[in-house]
C-alpha positions as CSV (number, residue, x, y, z in Angstrom):
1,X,84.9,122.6,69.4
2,X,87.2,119.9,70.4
3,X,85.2,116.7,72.3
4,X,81.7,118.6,70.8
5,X,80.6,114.7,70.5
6,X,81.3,113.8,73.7
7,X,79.6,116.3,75.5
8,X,76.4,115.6,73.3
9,X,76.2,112.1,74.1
10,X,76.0,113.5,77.4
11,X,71.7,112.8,77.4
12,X,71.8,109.7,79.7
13,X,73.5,112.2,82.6
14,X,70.6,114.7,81.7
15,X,67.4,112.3,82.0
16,X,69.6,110.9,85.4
17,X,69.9,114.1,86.7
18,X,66.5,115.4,86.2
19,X,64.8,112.3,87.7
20,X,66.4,113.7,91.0
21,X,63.9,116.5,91.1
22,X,61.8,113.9,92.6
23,X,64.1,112.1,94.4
24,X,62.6,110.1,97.1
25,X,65.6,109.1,99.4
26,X,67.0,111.2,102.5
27,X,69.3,114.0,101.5
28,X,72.4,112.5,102.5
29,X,72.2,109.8,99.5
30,X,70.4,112.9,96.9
31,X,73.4,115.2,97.1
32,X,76.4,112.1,96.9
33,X,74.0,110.7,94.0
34,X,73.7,114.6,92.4
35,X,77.2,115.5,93.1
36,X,78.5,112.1,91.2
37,X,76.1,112.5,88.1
38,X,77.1,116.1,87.4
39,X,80.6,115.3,87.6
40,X,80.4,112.7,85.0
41,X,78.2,115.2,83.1
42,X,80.9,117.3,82.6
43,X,83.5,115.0,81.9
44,X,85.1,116.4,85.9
45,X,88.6,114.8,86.6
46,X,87.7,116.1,90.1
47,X,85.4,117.7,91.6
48,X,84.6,119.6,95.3
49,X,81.1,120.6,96.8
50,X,82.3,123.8,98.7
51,X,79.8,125.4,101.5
52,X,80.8,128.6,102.9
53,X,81.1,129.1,106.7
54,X,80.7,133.2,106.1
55,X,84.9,132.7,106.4
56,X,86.6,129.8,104.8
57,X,84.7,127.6,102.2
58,X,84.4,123.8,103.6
59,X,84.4,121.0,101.5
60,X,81.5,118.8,101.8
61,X,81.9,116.2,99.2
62,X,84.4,114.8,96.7
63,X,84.0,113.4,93.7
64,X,85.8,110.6,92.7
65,X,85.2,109.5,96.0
66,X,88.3,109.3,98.5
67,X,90.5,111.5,96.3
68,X,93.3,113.2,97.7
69,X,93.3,116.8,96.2
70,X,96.9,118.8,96.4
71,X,96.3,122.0,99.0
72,X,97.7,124.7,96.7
73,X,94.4,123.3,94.1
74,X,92.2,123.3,96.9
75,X,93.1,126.8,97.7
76,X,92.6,128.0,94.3
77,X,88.9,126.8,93.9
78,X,88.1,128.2,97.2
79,X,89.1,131.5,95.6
80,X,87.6,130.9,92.7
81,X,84.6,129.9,94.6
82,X,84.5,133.1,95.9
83,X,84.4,134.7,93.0
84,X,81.0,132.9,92.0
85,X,79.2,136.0,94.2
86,X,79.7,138.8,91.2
87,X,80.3,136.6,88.5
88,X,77.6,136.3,86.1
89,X,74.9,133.5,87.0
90,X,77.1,132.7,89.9
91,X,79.5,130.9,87.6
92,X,83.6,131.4,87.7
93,X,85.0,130.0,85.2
94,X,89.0,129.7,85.2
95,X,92.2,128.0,83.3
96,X,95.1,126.5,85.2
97,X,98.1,124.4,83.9
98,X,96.5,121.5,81.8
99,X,93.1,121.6,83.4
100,X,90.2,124.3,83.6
101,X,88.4,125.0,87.1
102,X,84.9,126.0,87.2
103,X,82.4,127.0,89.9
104,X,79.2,127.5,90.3
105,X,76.4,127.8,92.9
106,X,73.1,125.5,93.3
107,X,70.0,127.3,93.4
108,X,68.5,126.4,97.4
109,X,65.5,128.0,98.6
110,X,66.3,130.5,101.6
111,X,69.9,129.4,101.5
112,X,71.8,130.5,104.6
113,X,75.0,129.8,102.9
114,X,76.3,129.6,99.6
115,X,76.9,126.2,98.0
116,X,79.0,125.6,95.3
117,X,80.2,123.0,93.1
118,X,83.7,122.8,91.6
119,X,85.1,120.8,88.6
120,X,87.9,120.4,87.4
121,X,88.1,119.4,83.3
122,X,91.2,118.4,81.6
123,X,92.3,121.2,78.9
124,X,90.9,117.9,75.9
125,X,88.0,118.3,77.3
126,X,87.5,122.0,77.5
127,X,84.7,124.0,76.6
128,X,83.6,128.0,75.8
129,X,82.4,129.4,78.7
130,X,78.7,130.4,77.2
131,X,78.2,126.6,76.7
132,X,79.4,125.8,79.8
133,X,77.2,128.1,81.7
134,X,74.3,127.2,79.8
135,X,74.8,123.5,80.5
136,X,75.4,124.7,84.5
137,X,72.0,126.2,84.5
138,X,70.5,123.2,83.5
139,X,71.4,121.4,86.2
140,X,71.6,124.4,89.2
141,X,67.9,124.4,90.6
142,X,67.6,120.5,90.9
143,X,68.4,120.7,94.4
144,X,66.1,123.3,94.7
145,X,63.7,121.3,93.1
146,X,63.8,118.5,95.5
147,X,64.0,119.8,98.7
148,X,60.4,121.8,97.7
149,X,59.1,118.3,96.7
150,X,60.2,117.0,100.0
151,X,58.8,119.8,101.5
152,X,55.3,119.6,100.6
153,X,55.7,115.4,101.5
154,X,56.6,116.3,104.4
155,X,54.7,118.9,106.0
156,X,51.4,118.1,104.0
157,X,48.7,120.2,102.7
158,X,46.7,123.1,103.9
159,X,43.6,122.2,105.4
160,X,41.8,124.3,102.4
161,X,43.7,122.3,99.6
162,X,43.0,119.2,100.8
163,X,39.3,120.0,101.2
164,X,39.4,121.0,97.3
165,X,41.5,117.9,96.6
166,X,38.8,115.4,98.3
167,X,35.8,117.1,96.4
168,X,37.5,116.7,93.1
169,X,38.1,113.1,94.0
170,X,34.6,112.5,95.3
171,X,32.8,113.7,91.9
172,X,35.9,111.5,90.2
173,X,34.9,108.6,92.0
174,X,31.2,109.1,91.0
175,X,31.8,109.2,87.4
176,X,31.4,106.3,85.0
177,X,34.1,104.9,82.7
178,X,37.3,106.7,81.8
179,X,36.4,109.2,79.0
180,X,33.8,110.6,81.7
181,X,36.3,110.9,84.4
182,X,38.5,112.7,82.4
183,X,36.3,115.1,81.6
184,X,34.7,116.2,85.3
185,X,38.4,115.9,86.2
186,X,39.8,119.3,83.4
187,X,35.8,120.8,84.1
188,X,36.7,120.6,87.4
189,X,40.3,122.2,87.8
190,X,38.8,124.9,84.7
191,X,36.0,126.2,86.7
192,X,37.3,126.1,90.4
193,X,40.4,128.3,89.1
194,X,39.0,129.9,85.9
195,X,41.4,128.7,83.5
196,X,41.0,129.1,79.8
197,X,41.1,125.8,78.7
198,X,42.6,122.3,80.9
199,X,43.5,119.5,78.9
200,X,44.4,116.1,79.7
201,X,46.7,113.3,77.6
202,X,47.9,109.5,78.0
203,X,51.9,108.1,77.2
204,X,51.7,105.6,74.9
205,X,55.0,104.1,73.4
206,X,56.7,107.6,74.3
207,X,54.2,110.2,73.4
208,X,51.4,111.3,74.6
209,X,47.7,111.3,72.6
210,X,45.5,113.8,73.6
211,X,42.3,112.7,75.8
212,X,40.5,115.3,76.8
213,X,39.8,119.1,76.7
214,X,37.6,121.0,79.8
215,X,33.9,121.8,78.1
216,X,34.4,120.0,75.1
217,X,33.2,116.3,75.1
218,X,34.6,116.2,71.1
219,X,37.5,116.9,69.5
220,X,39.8,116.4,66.7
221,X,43.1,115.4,67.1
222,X,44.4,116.7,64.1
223,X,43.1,120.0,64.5
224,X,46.0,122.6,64.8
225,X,45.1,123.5,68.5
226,X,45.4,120.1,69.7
227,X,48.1,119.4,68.3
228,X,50.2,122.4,69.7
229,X,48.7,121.1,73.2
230,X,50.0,117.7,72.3
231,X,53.3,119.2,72.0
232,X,53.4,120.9,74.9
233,X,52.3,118.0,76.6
234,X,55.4,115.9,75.0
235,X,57.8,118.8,76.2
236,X,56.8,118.4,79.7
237,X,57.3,114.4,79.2
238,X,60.9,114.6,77.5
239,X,62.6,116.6,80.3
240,X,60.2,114.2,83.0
241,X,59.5,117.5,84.8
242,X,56.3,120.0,85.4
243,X,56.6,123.3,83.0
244,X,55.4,126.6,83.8
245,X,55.7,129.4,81.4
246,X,56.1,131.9,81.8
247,X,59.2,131.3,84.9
248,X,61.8,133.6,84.3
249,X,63.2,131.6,87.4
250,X,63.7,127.7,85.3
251,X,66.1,127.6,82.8
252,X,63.9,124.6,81.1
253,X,63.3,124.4,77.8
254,X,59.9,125.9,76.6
255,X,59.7,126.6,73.3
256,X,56.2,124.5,72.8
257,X,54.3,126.0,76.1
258,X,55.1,129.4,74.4
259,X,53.8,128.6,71.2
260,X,50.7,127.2,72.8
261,X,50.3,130.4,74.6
262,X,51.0,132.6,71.5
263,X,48.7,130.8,69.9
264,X,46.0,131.0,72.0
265,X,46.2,134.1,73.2
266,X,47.1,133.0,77.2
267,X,49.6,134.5,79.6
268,X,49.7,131.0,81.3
269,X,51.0,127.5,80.5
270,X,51.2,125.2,83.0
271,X,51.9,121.1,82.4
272,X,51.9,118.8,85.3
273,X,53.4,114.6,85.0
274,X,51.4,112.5,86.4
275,X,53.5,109.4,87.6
276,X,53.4,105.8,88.8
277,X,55.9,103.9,90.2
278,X,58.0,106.9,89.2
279,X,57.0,106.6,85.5
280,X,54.9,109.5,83.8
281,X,51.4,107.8,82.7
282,X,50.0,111.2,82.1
283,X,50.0,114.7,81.5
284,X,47.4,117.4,82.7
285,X,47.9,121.1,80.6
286,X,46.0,124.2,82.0
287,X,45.7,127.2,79.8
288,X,45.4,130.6,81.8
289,X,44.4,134.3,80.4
290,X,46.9,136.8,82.2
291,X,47.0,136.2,85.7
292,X,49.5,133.8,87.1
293,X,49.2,130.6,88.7
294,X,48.7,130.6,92.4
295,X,51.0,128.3,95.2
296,X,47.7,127.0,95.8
297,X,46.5,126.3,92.6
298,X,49.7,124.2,91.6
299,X,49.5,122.5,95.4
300,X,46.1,121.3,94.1
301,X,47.2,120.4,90.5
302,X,50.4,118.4,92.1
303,X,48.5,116.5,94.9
304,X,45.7,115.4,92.0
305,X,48.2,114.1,89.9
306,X,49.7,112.5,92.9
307,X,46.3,111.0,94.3
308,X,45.1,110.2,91.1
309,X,48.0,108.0,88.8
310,X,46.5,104.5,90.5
311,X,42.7,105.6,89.2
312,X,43.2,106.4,85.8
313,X,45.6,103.3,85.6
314,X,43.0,101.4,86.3
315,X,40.3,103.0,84.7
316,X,42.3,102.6,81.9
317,X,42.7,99.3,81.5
318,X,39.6,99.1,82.6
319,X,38.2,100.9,79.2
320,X,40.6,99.3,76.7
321,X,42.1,96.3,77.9
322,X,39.7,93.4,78.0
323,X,42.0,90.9,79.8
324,X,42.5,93.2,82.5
325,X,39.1,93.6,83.0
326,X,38.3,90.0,83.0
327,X,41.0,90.2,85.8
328,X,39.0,92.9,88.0
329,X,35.6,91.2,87.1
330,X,37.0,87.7,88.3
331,X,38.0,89.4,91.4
332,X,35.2,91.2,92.7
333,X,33.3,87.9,92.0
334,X,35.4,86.0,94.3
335,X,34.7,89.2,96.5
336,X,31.3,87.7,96.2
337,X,31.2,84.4,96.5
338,X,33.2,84.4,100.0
339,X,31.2,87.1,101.6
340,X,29.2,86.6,104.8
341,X,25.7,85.5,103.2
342,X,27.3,82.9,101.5
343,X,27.6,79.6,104.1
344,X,27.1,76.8,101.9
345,X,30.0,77.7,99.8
346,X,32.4,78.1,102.6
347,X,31.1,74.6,103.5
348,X,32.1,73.1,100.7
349,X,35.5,74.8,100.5
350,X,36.0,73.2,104.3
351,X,35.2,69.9,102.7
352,X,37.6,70.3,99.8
353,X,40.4,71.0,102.2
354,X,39.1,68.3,104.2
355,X,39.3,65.8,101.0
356,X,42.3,67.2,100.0
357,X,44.0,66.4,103.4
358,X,42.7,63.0,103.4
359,X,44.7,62.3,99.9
360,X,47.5,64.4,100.9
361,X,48.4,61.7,103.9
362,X,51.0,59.7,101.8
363,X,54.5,60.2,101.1
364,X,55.5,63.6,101.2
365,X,59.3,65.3,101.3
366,X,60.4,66.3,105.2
367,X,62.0,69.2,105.8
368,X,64.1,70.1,109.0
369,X,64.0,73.4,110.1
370,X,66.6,75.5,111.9
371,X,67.5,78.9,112.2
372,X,70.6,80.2,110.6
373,X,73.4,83.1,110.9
374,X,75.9,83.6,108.1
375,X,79.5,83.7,109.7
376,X,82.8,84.4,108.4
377,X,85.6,81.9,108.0
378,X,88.1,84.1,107.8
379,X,88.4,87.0,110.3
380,X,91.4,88.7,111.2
381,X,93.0,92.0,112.8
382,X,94.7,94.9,111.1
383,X,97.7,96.3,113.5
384,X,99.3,99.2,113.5
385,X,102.8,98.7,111.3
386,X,105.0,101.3,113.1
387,X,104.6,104.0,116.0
388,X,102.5,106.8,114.5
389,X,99.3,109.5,114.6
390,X,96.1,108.2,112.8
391,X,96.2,110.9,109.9
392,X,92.7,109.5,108.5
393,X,90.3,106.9,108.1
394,X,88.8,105.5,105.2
395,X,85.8,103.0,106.7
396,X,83.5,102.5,109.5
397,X,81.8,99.9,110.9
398,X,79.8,97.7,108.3
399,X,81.6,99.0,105.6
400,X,82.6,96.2,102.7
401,X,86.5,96.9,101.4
402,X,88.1,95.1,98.2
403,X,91.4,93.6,98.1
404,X,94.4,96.4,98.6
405,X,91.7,99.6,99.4
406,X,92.9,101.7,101.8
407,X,92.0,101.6,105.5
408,X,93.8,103.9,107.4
409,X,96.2,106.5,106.9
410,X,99.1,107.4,109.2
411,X,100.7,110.3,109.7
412,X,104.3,110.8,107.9
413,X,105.7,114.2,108.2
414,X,108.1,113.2,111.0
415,X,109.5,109.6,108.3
416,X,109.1,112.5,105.2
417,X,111.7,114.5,107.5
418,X,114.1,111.8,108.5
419,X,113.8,110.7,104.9
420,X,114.6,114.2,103.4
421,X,117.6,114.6,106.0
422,X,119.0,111.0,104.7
423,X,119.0,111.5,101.3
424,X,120.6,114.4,102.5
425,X,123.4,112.2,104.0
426,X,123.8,110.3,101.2
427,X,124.8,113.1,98.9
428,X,127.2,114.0,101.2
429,X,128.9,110.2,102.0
430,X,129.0,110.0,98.4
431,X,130.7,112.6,97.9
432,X,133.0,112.1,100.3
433,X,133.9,108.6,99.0
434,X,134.7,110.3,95.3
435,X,137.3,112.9,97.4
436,X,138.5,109.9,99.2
437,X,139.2,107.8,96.0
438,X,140.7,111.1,94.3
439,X,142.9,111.0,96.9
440,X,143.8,107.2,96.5
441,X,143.3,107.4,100.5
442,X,141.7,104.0,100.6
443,X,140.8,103.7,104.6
444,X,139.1,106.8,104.4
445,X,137.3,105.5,101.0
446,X,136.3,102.3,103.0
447,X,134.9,103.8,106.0
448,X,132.7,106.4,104.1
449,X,131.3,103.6,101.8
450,X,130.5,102.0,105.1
451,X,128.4,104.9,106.5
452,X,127.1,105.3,103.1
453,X,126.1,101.7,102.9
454,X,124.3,102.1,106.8
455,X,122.7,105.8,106.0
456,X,121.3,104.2,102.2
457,X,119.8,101.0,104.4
458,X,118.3,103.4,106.9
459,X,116.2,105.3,103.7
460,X,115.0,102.1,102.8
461,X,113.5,101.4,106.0
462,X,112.4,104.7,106.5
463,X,110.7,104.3,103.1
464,X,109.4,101.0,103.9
465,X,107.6,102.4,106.9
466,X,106.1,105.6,104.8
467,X,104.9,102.8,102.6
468,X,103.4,100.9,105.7
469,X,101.4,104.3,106.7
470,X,99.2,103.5,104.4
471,X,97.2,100.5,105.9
472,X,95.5,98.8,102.9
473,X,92.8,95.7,103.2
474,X,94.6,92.0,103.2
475,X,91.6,90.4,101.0
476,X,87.7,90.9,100.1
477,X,86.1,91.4,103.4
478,X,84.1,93.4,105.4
479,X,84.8,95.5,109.0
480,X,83.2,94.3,111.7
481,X,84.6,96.2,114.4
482,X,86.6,99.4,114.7
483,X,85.7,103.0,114.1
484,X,88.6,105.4,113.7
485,X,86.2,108.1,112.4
486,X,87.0,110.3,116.1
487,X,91.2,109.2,116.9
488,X,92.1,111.3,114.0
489,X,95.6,112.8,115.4
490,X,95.9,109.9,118.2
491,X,98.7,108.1,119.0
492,X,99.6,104.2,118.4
493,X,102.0,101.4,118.9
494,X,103.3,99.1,116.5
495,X,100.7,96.3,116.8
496,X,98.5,98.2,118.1
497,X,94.5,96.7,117.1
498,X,92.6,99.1,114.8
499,X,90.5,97.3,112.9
500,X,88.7,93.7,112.7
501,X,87.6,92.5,109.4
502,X,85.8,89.5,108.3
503,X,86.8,87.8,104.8
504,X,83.9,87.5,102.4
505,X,85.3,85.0,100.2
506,X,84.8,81.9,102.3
507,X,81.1,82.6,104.2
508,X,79.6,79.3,106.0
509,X,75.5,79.0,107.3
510,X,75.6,78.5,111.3
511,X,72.1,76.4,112.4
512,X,71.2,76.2,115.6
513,X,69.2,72.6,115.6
514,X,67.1,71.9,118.5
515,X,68.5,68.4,120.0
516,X,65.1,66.4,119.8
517,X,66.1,66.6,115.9
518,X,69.7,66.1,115.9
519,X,69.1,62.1,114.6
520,X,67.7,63.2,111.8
521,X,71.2,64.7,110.6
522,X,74.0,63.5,109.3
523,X,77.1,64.9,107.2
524,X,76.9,65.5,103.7
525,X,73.0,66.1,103.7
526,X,71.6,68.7,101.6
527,X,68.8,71.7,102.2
528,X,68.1,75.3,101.1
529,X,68.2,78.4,103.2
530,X,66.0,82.2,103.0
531,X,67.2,85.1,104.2
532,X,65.1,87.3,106.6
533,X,65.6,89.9,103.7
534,X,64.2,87.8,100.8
535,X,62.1,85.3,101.7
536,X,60.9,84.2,98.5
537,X,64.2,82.6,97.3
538,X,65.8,80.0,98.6
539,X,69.8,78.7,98.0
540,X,71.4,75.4,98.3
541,X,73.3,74.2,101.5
542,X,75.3,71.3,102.5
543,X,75.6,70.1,106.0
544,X,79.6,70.1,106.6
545,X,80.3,69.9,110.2
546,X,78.3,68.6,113.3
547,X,79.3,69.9,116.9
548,X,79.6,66.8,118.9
549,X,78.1,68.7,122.0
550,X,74.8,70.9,122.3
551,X,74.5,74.3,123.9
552,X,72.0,75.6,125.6
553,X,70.1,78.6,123.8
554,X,66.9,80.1,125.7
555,X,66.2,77.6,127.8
556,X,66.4,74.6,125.4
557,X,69.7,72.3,124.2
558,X,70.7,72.6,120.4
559,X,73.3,71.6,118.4
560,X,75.4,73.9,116.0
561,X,75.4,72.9,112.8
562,X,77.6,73.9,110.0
563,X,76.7,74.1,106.1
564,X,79.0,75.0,103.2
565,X,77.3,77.7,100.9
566,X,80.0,77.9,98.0
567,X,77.4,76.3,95.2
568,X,74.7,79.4,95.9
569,X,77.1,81.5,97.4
570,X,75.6,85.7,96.6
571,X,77.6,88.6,96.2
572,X,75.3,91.0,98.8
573,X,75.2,88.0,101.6
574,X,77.2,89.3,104.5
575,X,78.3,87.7,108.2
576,X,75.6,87.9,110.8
577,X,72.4,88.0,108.4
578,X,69.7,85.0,109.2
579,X,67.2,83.1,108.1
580,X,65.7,79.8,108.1
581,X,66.9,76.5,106.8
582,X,65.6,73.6,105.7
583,X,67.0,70.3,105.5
584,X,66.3,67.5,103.4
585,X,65.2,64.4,105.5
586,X,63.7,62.6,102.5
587,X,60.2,61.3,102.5
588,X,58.0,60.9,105.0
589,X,54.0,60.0,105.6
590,X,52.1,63.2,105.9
591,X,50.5,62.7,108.5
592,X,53.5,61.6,110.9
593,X,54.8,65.2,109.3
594,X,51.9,66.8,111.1
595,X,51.7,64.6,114.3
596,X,54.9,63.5,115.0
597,X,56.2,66.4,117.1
598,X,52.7,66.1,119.4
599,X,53.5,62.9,119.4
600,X,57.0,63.1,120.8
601,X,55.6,65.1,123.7
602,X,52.9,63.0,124.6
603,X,55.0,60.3,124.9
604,X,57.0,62.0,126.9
605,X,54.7,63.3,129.3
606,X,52.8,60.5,129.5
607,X,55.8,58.4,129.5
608,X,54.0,55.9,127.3
């Protein structure tokens, strides 16, 4: 098939998509990130999230992002949309022009309405049907997936499961060393739900070694049963989702989970990841005769492995990693040594600080500090170009815009009309200049080369202002004011303010410096600033501009300072974020650093 590579160096989409089964973001940023990964896993030109309204199919989503689809397309995947209700697997496929259109619904739990997703491939990228409805069902539960995930964080746990849950953990917590844990764990989860056999095995390197098996302290890892649960195990960890087989509901691939159960004669497979810092650590594999798995049984088996990635870790390291465990034993002897009972060593810290203050009071760098507010050099208006209806608009409030993107979108039937009728004019003037000059009757030649002349200026401007509909960003910046998301259809002026935007490209750090420190300044000095948002870096400053006059701000008299931020300047930094600043005053005796602002005060009150 033509493009057969392409599509199989598809993988990177599959792992992406499949890691949003456990997506833990709001909904809102799941279905823009699911909707933009399956289009780029099949290769979409376009694509349209549809949800039906039990009349006319509504589109939810676009993907690329802010494309403008022709309404005669639109129309034709709405009705090929609804053809997804009797087609097979809820999938219409369909060939158009030089593109093919399919559709296809996403599995939701007690869906109200159907949702559907539309692509549209280019005819070089086209593929059979049967491979393109296998590839949709690999991706048409995810959504499904997560919103049961978010479910069960959401609304918790039965009282029941959580009592189970807390006993398992309690005899956990009482058992010694990791190979013991493991074993009470899969004894545990056997004899509570009467499986067959629960087995439990560790990633390493990208596959995972079997640890332990419920009732059998030794094993052999090369024995043919262990190795098939091994496999099994190593299924569940390459598609970085839970398996149960039999599920004549999940299209996931379990060829290993059935060998495991032919082979031990078990109706039931289940394998459950266990996870942290959403990477899979673990897997736990439960072996069952006939009967299937309970909604309580795998609440249980999830919230372990949920409750229980942090323990292992630990106990892990804890059992093979000596430095790590010269890490835990250092720190539960600090524990130790600074408990309550233990006076005379928190006396001798005191007088180590105490010494080390006394050596400390010699030269030492001073730093002024002063709040700060990132603020825009460059801020400007975008006006209305010509009289018009707001047709659409592209950005809201907050919203960052590159050079040229679209803004705003005016409405241009009425200059698409007058533009129609003049080219309409033209054809005629023309024409009647050609009879004119046939006729050698130059007067009449001139004049209708004159109105030819006006009517061809008058398409150019009308022309110029369809082009001006389109209101585009002047520069880099970011809109700070204006939100045409509700005037779609309203009237405005020429001139008329819609939008204020702030350039990005030339940012400047605003301090407010409190007057008693205002000597200490001078142009040209250096410092560092933090943001409220990352306090652990800093970036350099340089003092640029000093307002001659202070303000008051809260009661007290400060001076606005101004620093240039061009040497450190960050792409995400953005007009009205803050911080703190510091300012190089060079070097000063410690203790004046630690008195002098007492000082000042005293002196003050005191007048002394």
């Amino acid at each position: 098939m033509k493009n057969a590579r392409q599509w199989q160096n598809s993988s990177q989409y599959i792992e992406r998509l499949l890691e949003l089964r456990y997506f833990n973001g709001n909904p809102v940023e799941f279905w823009h990130q699911f909707f933009a990964q399956a289009g780029s896993f099949f290769h979409a030109e376009h694509a349209l999230l549809l949800v039906s309204d039990q009349k006319h199919w509504v589109t939810r989503l676009v993907y690329p992002e802010g494309t403008a689809l022709a309404p005669d397309t639109i129309r034709f995947m709405a009705e090929l949309a609804d053809k997804t209700r009797t087609a097979p697997n809820n999938l219409a496929i369909d060939s158009r022009g030089e593109h093919q259109f399919i559709c296809g619904q996403i599995e939701l739990e007690q869906q109200k309405s159907p949702v559907v997703i539309c692509l549209i491939i280019r005819k070089s990228n086209e593929q059979a049907p049967d491979l393109l409805r296998n590839l949709f069902q690999l991706i048409a539960d995810i959504p499904k997936s997560y919103l049961y995930n978010t479910y069960l964080k959401q609304q918790g746990i039965q009282n029941k499961t959580a009592l189970e849950v807390l006993e398992i953990l309690t005899l956990l917590q009482q058992s010694e060393g990791y190979k013991q844990s493991l074993i009470t764990l899969c004894n545990e989860i056997c004899t509570r739900y009467q499986y067959l056999n629960v087995s439990f095995g560790w990633v390493n390197n990208g596959y995972v070694q079997l640890e332990a098996i419920s009732q059998n302290e030794k094993f052999n890892r090369s024995m043919t049963y262990c190795q098939a649960i091994e496999n099994a195990m190593e299924e569940a960890l390459d598609q970085n989702s839970e398996i149960i087989f039999p599920d004549n509901s999940s299209h996931q691939i379990n060829i290993n989970h059935r060998a495991l159960s032919k082979q031990n004669d078990c109706g039931v497979v289940i394998s459950l990841p266990i996870r942290k810092n959403s990477e899979v650590i673990a897997i736990v594999t439960a072996e069952k005769r006939n009967d299937e798995a309970t909604s309580d049984e795998l609440t249980l088996l999830r919230i372990l492995c949920d409750q229980l990635a942090d323990k292992l870790w630990n106990l892990k390291l804890d059992d093979k990693n000596w430095a790590m465990r010269s890490v835990h034993h250092v720190k539960r002897k600090a524990s130790q040594w600074f408990g309550i009972d233990n006076s005379f060593l928190k006396l001798s810290v005191l007088t180590t600080v105490v010494v080390i203050m006394t050596i400390g009071l010699t030269s030492w760098p001073y730093r002024i500090e002063a709040e700060f507010v990132i603020k825009a050099e460059d801020s400007f208006y975008v006006t209305a170009p010509i009289d018009g209806y707001i047709q659409s608009s592209h950005v809201k409030t907050g919203d960052s815009v590159l050079n040229k993107q679209p803004l705003v979108q005016l409405n241009t039937d009425d200059l698409k009309l007058q533009e129609a009728n003049l080219v309409a004019d033209l054809n005629r003037l023309k024409r009647e200049v050609e009879k004119h000059r046939a006729k050698n009757a130059l007067a009449e030649m001139r004049i209708a080369n004159s109105r030819y002349q006006q009517s061809y200026i008058r398409l150019q401007q009308v022309r110029e202002y369809i082009n001006k509909a389109t209101i585009t960003a002047p520069d880099n910046s970011v809109v700070v004011e204006g939100d045409l998301s509700r005037m779609h259809g309203a009237p405005v002026r020429k001139g008329d303010v819609l939008l204020q935007l702030s350039s990005l490209s030339q940012l400047s750090a605003e301090l407010m410096l409190d007057e008693s420190l205002i000597h200490e300044i001078h142009k040209g000095q250096t410092g560092s600033i933090s943001f409220q948002s990352q306090p652990d870096k800093e970036y350099p400053i340089q003092i640029s501009r000093i307002s001659p006059a202070a303000l008051v701000k809260d009661g007290n008299n400060v001076f606005t300072l101004t620093a240039d931020l061009n040497a450190g300047k960050q792409s995400w930094w953005h007009p009205g974020m803050t911080g703190i600043a510091k300012i190089d005053a060079g070097e000063r005796n410690l203790f004046w650093i630690l008195t002098h602002q007492t000082s000042n005060y005293l002196r003050l009150f005191f007048w002394i």
